[in-house]
PAZAPA-4460 file (N, C-alpha, C; in steps of 0.05 Angstrom, whole numbers, plus 32768, in hexadecimal, padded with zeros to 4 digits):
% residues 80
    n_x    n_y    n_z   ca_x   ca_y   ca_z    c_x    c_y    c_z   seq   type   mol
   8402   84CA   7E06   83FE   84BB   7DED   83F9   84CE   7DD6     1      X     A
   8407   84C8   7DC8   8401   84DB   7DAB   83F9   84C6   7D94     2      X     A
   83E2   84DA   7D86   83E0   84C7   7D68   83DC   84DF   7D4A     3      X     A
   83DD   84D3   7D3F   83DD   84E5   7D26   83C2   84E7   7D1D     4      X     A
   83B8   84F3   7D0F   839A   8502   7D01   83AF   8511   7CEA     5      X     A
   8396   8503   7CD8   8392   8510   7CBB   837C   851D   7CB0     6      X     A
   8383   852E   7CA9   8370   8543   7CA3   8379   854C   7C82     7      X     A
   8362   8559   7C77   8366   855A   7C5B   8360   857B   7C58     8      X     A
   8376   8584   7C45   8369   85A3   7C3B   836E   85A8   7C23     9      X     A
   8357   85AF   7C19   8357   85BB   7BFF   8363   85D0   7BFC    10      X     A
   837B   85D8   7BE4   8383   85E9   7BD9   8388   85F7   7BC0    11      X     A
   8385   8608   7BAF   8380   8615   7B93   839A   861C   7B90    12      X     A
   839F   8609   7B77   83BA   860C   7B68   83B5   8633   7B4D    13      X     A
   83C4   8650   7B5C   83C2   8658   7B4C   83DB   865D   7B3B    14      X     A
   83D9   866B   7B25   83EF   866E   7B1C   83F7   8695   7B1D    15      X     A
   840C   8696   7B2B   8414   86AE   7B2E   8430   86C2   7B25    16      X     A
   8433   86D3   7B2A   8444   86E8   7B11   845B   86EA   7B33    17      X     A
   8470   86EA   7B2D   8480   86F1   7B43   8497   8708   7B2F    18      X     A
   848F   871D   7B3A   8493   8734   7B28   84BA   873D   7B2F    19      X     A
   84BB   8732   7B40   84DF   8736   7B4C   84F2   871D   7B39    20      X     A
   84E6   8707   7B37   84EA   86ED   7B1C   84E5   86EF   7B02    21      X     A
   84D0   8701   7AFE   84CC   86FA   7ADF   84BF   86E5   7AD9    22      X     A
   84B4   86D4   7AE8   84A9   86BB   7ADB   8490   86B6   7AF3    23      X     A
   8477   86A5   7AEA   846A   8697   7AF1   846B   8681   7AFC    24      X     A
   8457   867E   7B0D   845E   8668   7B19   8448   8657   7B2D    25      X     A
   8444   8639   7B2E   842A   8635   7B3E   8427   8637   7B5F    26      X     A
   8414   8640   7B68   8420   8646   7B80   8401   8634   7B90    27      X     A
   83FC   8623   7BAF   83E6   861F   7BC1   83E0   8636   7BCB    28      X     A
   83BE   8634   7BCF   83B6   8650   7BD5   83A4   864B   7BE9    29      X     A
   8397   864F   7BFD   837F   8647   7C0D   8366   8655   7BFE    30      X     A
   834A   864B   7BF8   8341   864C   7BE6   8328   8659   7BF5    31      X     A
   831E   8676   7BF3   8309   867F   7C07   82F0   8670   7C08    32      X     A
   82E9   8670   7C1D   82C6   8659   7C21   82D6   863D   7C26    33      X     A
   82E8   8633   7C23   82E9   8618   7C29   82ED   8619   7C40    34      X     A
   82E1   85FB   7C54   82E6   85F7   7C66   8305   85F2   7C6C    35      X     A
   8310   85F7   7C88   832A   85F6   7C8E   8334   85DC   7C8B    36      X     A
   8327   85C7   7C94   832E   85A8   7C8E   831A   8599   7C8A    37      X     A
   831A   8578   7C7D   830F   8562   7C75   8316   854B   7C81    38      X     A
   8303   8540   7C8A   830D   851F   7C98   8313   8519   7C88    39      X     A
   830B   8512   7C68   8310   8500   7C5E   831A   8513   7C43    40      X     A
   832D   8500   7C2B   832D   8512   7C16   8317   850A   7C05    41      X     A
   8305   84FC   7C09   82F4   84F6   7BF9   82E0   8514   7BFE    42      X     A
   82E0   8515   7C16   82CB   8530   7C2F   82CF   8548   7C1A    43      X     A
   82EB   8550   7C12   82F7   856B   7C02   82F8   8564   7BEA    44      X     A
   82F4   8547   7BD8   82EB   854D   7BB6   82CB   8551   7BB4    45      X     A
   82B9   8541   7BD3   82A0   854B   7BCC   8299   855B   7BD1    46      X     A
   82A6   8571   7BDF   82A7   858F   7BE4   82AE   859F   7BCA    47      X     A
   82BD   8595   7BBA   82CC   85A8   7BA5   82B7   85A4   7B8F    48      X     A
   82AC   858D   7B91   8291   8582   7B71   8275   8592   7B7B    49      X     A
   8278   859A   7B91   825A   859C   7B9C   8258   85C0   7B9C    50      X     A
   827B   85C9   7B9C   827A   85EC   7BA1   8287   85F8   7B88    51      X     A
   8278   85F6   7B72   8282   85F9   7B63   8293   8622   7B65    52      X     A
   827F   8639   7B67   8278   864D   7B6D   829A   8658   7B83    53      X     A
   829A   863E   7B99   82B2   8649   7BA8   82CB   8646   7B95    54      X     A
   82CD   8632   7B82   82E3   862D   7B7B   82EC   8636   7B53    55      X     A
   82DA   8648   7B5D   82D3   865B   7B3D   82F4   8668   7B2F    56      X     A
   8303   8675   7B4A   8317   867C   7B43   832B   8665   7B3F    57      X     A
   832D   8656   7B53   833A   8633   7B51   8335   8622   7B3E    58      X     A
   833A   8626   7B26   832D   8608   7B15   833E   85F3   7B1F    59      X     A
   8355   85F8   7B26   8367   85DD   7B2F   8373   85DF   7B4E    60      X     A
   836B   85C6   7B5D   8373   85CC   7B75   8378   85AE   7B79    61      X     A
   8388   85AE   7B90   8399   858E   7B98   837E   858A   7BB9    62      X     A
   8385   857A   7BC5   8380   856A   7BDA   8391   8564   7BE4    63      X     A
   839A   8564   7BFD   83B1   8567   7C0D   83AE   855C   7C2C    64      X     A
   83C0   8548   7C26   83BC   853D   7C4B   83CB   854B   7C5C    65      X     A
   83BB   8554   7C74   83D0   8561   7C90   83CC   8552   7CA5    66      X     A
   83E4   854E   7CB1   83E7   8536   7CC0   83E8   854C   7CD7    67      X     A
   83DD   8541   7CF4   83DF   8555   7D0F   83E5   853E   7D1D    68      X     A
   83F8   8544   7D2F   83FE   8530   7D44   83EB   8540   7D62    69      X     A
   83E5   852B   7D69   83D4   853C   7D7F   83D8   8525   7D96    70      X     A
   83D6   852E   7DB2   83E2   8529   7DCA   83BE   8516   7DD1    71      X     A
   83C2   84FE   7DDB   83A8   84FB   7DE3   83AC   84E8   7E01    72      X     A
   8399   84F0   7E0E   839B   84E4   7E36   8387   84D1   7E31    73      X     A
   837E   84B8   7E35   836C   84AF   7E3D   8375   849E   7E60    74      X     A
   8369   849B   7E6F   836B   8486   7E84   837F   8476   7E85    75      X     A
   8378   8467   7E76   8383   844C   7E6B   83A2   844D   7E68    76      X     A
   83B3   846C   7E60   83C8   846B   7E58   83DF   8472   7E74    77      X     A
   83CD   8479   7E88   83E3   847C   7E9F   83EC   8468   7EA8    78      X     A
   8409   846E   7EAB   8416   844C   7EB8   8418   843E   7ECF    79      X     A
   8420   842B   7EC4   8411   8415   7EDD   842E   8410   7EEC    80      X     A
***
């Protein structure tokens, strides 16, 4: 039996020089000190209001759902 899980991660929108283009551009960044995921996205805006200090270089960052499909056995699911 499989089910899906959502998980939430914060990411820092920066803006960066891609020197082979000539031009700028915004790029997701994983943002040091944040936790790897959030149950909830509410879990990662009150993480982002509460740290201010982690997200000093980040003034702008999105919230992002990741979806994991994960395999799960219980009893119940072997057939009859």
């Amino acid at each position: 039996m499989y089910r899906i899980v959502t998980k939430y991660q914060l990411l820092g929108l920066r803006n960066e020089h891609d020197a082979a283009h000539q031009h700028n551009h915004m790029m997701l960044r994983p943002i040091p000190g944040v936790p790897e995921a959030f149950d909830t996205e509410k879990a990662a805006f009150d993480w982002a209001l509460s740290n201010h200090e982690d997200l000093r270089h980040h003034p702008e960052f999105v919230v992002l759902p990741v979806h994991h499909m994960v395999l799960t056995w219980q009893p119940d699911d072997l057939p009859k």
